[in-house]
Z-matrix of the N, CA and C atoms (Angstrom, degrees):
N
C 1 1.461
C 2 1.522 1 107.85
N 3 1.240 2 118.80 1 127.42
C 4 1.282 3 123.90 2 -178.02
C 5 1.477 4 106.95 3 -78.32
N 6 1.723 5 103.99 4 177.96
C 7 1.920 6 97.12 5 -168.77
C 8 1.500 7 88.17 6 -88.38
N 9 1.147 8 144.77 7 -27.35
C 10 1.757 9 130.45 8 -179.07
C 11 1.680 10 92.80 9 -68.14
N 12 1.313 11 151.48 10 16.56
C 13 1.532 12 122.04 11 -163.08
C 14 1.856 13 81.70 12 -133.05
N 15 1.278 14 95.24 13 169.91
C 16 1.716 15 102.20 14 -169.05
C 17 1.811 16 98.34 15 -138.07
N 18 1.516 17 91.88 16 122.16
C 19 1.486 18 96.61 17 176.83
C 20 1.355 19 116.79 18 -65.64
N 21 1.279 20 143.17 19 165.18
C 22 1.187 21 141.46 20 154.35
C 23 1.629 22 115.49 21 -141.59
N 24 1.258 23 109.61 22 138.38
C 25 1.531 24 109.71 23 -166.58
C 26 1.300 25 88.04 24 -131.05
N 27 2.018 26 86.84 25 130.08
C 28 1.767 27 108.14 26 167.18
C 29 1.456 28 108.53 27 -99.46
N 30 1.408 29 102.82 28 147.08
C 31 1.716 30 107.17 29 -178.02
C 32 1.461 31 101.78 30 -107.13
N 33 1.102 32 154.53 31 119.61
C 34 1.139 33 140.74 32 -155.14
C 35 2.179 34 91.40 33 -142.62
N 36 1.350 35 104.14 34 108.69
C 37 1.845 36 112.32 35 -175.64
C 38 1.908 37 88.62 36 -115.79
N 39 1.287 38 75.68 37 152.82
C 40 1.515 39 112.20 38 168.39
C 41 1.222 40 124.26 39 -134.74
N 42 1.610 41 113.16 40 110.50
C 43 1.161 42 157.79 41 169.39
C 44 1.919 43 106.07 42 -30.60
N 45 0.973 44 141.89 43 103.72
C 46 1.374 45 123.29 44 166.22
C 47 1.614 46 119.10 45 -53.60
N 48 1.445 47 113.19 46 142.00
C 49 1.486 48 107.88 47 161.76
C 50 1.448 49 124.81 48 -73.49
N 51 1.096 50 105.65 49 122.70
C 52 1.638 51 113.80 50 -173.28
C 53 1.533 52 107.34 51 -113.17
N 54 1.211 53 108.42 52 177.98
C 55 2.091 54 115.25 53 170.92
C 56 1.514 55 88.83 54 178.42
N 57 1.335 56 72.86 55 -150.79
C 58 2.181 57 91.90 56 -171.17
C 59 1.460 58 104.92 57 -159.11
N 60 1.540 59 105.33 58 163.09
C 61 1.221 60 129.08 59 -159.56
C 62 1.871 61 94.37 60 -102.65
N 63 1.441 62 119.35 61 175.83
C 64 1.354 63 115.03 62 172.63
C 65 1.661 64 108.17 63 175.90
N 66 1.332 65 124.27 64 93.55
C 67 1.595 66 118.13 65 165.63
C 68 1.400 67 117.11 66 -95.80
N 69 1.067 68 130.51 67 -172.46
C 70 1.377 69 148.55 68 -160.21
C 71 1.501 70 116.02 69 -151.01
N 72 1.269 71 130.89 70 89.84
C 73 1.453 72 134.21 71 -152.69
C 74 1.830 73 89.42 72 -94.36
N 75 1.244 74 102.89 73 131.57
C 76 1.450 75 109.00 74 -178.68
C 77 2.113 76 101.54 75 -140.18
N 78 1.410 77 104.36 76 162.97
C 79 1.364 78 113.92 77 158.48
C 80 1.614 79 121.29 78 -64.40
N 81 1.286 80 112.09 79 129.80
C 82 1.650 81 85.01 80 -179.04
C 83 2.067 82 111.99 81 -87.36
N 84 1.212 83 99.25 82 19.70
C 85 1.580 84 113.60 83 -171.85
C 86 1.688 85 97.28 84 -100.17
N 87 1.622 86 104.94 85 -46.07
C 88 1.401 87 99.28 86 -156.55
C 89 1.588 88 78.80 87 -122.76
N 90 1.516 89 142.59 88 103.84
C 91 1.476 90 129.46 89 140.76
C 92 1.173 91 124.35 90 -4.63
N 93 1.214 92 112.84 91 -82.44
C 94 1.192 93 161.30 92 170.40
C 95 1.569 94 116.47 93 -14.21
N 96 1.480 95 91.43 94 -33.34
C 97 1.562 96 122.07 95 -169.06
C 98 1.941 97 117.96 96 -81.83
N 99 1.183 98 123.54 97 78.21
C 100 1.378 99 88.40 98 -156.15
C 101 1.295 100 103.08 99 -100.79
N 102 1.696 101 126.89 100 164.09
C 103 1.176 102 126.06 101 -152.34
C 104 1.464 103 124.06 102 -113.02
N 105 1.083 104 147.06 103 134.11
C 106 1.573 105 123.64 104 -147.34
C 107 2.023 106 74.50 105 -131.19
N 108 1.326 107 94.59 106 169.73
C 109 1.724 108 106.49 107 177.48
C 110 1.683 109 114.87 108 84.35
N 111 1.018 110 92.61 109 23.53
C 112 1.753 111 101.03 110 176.73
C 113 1.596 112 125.73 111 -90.86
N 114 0.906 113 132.95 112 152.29
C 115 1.475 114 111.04 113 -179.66
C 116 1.713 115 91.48 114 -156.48
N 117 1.824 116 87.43 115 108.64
C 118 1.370 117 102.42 116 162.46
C 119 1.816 118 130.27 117 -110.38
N 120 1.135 119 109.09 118 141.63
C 121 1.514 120 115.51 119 168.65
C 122 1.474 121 119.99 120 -84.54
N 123 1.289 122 116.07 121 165.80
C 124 1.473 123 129.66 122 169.86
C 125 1.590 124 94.09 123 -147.09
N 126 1.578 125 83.09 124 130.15
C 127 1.785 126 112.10 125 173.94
C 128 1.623 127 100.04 126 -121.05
N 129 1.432 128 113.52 127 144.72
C 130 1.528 129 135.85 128 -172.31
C 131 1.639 130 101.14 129 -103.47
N 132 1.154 131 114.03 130 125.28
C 133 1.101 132 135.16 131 -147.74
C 134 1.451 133 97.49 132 -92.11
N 135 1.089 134 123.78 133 61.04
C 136 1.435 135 141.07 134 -149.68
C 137 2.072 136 105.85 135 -59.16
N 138 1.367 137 104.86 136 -58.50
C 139 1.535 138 100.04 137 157.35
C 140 1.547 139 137.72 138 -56.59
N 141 1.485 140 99.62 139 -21.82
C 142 1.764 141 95.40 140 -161.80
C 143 1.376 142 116.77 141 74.89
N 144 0.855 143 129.59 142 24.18
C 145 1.611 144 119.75 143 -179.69
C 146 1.695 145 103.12 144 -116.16
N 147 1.209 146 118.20 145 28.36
C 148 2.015 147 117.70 146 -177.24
C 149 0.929 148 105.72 147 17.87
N 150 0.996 149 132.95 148 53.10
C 151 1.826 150 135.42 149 125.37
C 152 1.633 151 145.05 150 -120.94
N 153 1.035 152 128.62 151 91.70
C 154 1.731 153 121.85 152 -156.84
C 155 1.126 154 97.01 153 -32.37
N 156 1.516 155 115.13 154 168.27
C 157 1.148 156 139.78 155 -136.26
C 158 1.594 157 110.81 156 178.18
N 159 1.506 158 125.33 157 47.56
C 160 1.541 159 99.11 158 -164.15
C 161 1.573 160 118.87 159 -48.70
N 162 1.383 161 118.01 160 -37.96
C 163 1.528 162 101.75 161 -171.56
C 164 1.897 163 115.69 162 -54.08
N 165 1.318 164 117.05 163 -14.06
C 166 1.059 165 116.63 164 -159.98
C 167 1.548 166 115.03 165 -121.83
N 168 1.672 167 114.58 166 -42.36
C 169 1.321 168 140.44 167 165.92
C 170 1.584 169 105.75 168 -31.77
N 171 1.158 170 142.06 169 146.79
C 172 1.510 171 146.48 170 162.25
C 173 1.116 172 114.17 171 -115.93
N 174 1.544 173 126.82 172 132.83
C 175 1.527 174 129.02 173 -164.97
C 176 1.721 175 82.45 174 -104.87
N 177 1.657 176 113.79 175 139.15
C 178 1.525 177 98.16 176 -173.31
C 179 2.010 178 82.95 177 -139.92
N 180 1.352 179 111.59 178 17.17
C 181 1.535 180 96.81 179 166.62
C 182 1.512 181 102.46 180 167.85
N 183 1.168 182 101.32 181 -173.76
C 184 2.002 183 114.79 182 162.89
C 185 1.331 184 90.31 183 -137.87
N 186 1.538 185 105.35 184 152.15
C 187 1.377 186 145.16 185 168.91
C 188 1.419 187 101.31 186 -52.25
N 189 1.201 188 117.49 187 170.67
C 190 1.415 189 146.33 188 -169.06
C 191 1.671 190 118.01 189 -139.40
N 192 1.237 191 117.20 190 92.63
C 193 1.616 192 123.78 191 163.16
C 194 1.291 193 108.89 192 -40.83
N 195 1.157 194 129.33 193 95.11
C 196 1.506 195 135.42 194 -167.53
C 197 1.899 196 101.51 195 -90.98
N 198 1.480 197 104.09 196 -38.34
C 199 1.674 198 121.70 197 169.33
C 200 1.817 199 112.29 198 -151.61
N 201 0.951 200 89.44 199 161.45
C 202 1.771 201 104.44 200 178.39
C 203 1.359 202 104.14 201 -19.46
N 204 1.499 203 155.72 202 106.17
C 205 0.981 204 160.37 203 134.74
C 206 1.562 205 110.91 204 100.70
N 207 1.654 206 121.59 205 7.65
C 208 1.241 207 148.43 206 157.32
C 209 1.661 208 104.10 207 -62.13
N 210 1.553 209 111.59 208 107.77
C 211 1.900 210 110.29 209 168.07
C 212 1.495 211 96.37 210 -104.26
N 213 1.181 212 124.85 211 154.29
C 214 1.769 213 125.74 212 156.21
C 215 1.131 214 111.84 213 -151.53
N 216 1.408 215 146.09 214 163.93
C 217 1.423 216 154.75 215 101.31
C 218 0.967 217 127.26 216 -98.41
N 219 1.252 218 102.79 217 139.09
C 220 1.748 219 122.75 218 174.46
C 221 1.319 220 131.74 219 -90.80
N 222 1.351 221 142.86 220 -178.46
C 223 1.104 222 140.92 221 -161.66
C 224 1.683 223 134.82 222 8.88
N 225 1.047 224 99.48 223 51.42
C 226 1.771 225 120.47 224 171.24
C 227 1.593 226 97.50 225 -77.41
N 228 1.497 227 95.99 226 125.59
C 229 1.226 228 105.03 227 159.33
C 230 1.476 229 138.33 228 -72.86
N 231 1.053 230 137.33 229 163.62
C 232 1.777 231 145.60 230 -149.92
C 233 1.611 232 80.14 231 -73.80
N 234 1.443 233 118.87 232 119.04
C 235 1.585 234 133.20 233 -178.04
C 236 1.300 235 123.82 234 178.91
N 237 1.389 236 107.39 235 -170.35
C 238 1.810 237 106.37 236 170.39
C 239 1.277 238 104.37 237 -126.30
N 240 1.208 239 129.92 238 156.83
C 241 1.653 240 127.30 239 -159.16
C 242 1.529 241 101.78 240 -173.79
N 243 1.237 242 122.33 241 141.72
C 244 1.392 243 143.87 242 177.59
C 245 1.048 244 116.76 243 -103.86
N 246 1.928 245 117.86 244 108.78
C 247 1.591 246 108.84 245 165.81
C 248 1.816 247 116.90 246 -93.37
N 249 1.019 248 79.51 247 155.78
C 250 2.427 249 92.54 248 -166.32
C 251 1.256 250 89.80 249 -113.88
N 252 1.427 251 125.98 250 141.95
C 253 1.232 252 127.86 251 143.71
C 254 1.828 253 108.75 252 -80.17
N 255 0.891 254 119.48 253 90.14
C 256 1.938 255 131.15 254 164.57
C 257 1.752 256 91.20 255 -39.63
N 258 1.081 257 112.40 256 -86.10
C 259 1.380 258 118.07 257 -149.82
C 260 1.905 259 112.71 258 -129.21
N 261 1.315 260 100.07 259 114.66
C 262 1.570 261 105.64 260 171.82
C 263 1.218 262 138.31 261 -61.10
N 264 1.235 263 134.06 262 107.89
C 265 1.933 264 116.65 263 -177.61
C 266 1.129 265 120.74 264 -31.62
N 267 1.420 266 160.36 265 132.41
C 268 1.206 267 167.56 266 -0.97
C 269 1.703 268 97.78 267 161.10
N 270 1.153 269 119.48 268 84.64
C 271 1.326 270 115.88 269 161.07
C 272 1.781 271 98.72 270 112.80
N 273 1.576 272 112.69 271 20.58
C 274 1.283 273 100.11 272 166.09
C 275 1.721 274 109.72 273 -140.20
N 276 1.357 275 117.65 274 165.51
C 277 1.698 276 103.83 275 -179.20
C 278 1.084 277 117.99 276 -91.67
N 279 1.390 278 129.87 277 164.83
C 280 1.319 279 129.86 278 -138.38
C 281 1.783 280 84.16 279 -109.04
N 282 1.298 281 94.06 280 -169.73
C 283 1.822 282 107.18 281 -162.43
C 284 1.471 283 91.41 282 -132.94
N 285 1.593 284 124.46 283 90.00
C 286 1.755 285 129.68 284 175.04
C 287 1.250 286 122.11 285 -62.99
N 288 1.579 287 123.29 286 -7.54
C 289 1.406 288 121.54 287 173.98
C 290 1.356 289 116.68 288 -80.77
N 291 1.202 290 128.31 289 153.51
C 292 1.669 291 146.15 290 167.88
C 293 1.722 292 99.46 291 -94.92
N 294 1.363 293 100.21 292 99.50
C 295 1.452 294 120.10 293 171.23
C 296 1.992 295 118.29 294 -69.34
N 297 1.125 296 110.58 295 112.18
C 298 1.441 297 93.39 296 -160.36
C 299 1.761 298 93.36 297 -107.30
N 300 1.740 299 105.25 298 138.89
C 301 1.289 300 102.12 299 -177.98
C 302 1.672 301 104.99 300 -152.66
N 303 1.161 302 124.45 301 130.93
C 304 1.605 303 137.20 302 -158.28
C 305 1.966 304 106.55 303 -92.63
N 306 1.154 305 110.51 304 123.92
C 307 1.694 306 116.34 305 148.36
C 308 1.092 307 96.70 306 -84.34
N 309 1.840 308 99.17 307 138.36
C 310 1.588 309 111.92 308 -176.95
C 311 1.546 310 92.89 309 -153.77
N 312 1.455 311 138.59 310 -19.56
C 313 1.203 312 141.67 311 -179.75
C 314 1.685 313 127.86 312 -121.99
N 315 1.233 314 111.19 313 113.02
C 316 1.844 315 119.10 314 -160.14
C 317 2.010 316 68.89 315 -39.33
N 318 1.745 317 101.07 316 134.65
C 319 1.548 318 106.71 317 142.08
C 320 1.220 319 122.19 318 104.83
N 321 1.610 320 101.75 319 -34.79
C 322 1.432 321 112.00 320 175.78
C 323 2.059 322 131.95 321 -48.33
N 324 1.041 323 105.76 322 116.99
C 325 1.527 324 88.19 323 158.35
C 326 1.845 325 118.47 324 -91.63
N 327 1.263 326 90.09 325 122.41
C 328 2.091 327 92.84 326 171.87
C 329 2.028 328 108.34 327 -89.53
N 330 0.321 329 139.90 328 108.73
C 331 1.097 330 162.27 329 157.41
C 332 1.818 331 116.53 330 -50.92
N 333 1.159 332 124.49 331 115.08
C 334 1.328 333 127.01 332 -156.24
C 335 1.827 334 103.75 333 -121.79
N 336 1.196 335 102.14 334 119.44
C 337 1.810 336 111.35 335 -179.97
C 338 1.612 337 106.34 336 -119.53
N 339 0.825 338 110.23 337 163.28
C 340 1.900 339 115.33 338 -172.07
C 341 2.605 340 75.35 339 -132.67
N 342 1.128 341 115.61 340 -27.24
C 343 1.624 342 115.54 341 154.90
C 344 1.069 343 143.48 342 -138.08
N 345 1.475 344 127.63 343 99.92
C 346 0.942 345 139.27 344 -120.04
C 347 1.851 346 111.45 345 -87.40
N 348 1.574 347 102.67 346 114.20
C 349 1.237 348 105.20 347 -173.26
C 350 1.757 349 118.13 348 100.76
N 351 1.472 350 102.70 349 2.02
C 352 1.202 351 112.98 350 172.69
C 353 1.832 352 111.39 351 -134.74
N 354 1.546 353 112.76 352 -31.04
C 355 1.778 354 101.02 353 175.92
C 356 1.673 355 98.44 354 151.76
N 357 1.171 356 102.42 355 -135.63
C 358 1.551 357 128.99 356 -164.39
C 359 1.298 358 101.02 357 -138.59
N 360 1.145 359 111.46 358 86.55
C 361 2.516 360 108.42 359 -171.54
C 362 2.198 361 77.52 360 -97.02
N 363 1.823 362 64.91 361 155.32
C 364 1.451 363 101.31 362 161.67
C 365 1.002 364 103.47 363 -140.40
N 366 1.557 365 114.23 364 144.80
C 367 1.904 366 121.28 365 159.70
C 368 1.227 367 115.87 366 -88.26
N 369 0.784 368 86.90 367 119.69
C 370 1.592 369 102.22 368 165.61
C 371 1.435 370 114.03 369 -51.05
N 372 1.734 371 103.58 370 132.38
C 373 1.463 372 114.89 371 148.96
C 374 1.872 373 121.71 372 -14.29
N 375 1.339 374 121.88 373 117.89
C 376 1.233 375 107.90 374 164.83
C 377 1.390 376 106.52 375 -142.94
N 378 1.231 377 110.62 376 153.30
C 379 1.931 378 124.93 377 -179.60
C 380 1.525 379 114.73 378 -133.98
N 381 1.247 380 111.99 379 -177.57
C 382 1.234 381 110.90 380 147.01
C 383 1.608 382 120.84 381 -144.99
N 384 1.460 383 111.99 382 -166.82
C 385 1.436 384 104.06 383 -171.05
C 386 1.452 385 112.69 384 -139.10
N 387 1.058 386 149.18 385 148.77
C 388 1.453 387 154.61 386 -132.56
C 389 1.484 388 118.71 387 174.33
N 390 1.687 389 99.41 388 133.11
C 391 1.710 390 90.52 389 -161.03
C 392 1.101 391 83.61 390 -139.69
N 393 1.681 392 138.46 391 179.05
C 394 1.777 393 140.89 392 160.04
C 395 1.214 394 91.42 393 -137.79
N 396 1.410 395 103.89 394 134.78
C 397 1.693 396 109.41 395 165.93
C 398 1.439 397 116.82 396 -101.49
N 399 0.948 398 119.30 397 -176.95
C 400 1.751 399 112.73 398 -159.32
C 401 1.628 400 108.85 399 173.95
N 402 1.177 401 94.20 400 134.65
C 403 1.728 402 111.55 401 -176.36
C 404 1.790 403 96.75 402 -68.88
N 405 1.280 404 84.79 403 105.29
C 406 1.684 405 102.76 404 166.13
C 407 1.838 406 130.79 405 -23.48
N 408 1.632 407 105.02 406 -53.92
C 409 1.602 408 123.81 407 165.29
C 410 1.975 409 99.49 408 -83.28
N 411 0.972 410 109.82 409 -14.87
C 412 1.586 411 95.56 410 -170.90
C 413 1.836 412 102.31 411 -127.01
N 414 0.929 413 142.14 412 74.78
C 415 1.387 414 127.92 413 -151.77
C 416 1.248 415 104.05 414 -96.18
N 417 1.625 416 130.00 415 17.17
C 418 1.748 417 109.65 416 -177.92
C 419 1.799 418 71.79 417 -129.96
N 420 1.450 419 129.80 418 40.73
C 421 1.271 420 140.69 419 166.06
C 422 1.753 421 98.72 420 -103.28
N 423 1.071 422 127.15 421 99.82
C 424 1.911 423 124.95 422 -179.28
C 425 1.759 424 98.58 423 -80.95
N 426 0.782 425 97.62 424 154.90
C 427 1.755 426 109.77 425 -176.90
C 428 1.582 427 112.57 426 -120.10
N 429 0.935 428 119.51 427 121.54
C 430 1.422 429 124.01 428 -172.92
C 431 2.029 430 105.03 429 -91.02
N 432 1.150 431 117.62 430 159.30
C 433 1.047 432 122.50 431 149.48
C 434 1.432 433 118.17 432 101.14
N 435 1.473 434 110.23 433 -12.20
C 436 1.558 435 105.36 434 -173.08
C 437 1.775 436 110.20 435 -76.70
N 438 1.534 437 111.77 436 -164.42
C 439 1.183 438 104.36 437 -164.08
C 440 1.571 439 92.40 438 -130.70
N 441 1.050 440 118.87 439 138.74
C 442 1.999 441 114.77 440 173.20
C 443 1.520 442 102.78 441 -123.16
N 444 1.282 443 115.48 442 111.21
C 445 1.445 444 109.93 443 149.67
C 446 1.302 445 126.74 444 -75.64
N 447 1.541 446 118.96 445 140.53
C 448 1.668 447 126.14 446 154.46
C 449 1.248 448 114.39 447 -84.01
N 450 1.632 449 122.55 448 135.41
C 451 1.090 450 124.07 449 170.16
C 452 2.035 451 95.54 450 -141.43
N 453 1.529 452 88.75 451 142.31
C 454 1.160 453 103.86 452 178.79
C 455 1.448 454 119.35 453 -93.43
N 456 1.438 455 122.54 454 138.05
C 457 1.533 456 129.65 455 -171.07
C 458 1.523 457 131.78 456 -75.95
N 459 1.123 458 95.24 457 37.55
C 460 1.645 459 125.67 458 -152.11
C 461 1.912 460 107.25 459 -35.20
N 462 1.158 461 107.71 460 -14.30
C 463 1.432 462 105.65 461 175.93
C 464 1.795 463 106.36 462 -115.66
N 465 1.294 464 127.76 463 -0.10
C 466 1.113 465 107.00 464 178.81
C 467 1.239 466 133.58 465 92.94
N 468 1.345 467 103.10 466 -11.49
C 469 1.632 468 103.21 467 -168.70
C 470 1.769 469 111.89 468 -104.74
N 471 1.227 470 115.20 469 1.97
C 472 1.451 471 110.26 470 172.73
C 473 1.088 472 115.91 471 79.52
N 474 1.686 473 124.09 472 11.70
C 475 1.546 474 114.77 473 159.86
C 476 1.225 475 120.07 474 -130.64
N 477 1.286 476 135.96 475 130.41
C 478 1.514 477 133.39 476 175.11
C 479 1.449 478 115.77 477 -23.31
N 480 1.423 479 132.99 478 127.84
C 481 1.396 480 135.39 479 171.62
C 482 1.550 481 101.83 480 -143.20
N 483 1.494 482 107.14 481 94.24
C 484 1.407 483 92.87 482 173.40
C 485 1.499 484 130.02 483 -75.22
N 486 1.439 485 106.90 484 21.55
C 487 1.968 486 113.74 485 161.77
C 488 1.367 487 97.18 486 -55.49
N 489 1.802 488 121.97 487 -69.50
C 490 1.207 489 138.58 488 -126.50
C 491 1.370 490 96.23 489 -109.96
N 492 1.584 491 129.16 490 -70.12
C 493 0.864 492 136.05 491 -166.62
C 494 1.433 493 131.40 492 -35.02
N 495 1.258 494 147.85 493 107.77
C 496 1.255 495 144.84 494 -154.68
C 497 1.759 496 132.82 495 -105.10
N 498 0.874 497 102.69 496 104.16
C 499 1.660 498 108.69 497 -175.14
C 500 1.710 499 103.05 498 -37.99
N 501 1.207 500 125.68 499 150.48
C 502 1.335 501 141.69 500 166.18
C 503 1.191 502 141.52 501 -124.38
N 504 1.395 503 101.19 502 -26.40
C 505 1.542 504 112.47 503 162.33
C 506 2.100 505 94.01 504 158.92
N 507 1.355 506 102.59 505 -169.21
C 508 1.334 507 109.06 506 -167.24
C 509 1.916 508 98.00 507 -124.13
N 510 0.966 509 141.20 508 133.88
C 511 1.615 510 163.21 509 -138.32
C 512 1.903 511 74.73 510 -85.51
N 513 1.518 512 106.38 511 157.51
C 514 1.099 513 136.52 512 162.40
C 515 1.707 514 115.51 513 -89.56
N 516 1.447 515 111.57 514 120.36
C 517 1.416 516 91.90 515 172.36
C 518 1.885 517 115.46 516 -85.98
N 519 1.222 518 105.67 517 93.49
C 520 1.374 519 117.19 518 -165.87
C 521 1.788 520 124.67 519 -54.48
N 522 1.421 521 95.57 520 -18.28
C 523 1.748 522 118.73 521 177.72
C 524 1.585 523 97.94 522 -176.11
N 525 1.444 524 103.70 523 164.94
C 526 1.626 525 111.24 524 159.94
C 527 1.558 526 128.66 525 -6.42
N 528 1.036 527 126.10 526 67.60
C 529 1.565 528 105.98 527 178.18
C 530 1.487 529 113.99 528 114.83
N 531 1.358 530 85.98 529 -30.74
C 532 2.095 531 102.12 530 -164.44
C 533 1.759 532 98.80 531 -90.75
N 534 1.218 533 107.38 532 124.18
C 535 1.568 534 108.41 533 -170.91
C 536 2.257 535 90.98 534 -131.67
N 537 1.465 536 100.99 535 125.66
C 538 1.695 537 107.50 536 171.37
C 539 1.771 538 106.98 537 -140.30
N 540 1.309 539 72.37 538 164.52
C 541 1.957 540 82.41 539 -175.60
C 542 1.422 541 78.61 540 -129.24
N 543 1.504 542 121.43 541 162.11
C 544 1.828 543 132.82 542 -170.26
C 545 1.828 544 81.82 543 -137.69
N 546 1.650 545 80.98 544 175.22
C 547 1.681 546 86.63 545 165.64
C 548 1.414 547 139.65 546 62.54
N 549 1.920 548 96.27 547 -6.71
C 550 1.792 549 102.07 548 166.75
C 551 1.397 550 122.60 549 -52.37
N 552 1.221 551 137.60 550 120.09
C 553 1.865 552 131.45 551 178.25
C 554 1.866 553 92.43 552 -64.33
N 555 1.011 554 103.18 553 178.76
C 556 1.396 555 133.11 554 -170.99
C 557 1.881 556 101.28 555 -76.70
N 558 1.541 557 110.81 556 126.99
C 559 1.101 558 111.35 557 -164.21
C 560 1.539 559 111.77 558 134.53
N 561 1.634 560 115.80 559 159.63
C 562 1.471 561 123.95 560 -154.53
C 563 1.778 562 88.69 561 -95.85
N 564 1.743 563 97.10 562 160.46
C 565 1.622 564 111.39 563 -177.04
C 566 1.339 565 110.16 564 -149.55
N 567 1.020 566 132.89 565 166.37
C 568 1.537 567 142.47 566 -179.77
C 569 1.501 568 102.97 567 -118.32
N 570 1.085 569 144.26 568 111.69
C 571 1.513 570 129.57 569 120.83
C 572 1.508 571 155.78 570 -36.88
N 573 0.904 572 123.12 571 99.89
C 574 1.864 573 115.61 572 -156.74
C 575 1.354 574 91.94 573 -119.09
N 576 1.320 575 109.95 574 136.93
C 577 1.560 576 119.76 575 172.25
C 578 1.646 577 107.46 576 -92.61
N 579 1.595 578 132.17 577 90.96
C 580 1.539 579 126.48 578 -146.92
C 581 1.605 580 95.88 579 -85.65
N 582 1.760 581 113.83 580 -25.58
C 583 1.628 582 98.07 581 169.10
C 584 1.514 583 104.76 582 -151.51
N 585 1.353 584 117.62 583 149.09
C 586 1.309 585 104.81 584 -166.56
C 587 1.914 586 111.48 585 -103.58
N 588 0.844 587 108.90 586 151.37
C 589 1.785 588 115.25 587 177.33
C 590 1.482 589 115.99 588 -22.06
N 591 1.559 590 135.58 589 129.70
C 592 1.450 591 108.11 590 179.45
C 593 1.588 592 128.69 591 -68.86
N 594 1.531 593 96.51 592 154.84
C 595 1.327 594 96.58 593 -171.72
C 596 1.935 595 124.78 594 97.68
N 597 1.396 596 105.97 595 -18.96
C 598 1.306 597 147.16 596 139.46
C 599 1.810 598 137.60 597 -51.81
N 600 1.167 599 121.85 598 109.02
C 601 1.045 600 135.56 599 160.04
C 602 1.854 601 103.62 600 -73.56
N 603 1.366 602 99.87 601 128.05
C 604 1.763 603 106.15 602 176.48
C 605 1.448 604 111.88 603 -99.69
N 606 1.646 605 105.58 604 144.21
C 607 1.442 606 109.44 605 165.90
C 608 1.665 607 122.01 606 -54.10
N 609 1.430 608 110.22 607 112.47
C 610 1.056 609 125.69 608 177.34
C 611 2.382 610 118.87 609 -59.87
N 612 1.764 611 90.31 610 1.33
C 613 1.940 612 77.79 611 -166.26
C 614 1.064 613 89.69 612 -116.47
């Protein structure tokens, strides 16, 4: 460049491509249902090869409940990355796979389902419950015939309130004596014996 000529210098930067991640924690009983109390991670897929990897994988955060059963993160860079469910909301089972899902477009949200076109389900906790009735003076005597209601504890507090408390159905007598209900979700219940075997006085609690 001669001394009459004038340099000029262009700076020319490049921006990384970024986006965001986003699931939808739902019941897998009720859709409809969505689930708040979840706590998910994202690991960076540090090899490229879409498959976790703890020795190699990098955990670089947890998600953010943005609304009721709404997870997201933002600004992930252009990559491949694995979301974990860590920990399930309260009374449902957790999801053990490492979901692997790629930023590839400045902006995009990807959106992550464990079912596709419906969210992120969990099942719910389920048990059941089982009682034997038995002649009081004779107790390896089983008694056929009584009646058990389920009622659910709908407020939590561990005492019968028949405002709140909600009937569910009546126990199966499964054999002689042996009365179960299957299929309760996770959560407190009452038992009521509504009539007792003839010849029988019934538990009054």
């Amino acid at each position: 460049v001669g001394e009459d000529e004038a340099m000029i210098e262009i700076v020319i930067e490049n921006r990384f491509i970024t986006g965001s991640v986003q699931t939808t924690k739902v019941d897998a009983e009720y859709p409809d249902n969505k689930l708040s109390g979840a706590v998910f991670e994202v690991y960076v897929d540090a090899n490229c090869d879409q498959v976790y990897t703890t020795e190699t994988d990098v955990l670089i955060g947890e998600m953010t409940e943005t609304e009721p059963g709404i997870y997201r993160m933002v600004n992930l860079r252009y990559c491949g990355y694995f979301l974990f469910e860590k920990t399930a909301p309260e009374g449902f089972l957790k999801d053990e796979n490492y979901h692997y899902f790629e930023i590839s477009r400045d902006g995009e949200v990807v959106t992550v389902e464990n079912e596709a076109g419906i969210g992120f389900l969990n099942k719910p906790i389920t048990g059941s419950v089982q009682t034997t009735k038995v002649d009081a003076d004779y107790p390896e005597n089983k008694l056929a015939g009584a009646v058990f209601e389920v009622y659910t504890d709908a407020d939590g507090d561990q005492v019968y309130n028949a405002e709140v408390d909600t009937l569910i159905g009546e126990m199966t007598e499964a054999e002689t004596g042996i009365y179960r209900m299957d299929n309760l979700r996770y959560g407190g219940y009452f038992l009521f014996e509504k009539s007792a075997p003839e010849g029988f006085l019934k538990d009054e609690n």
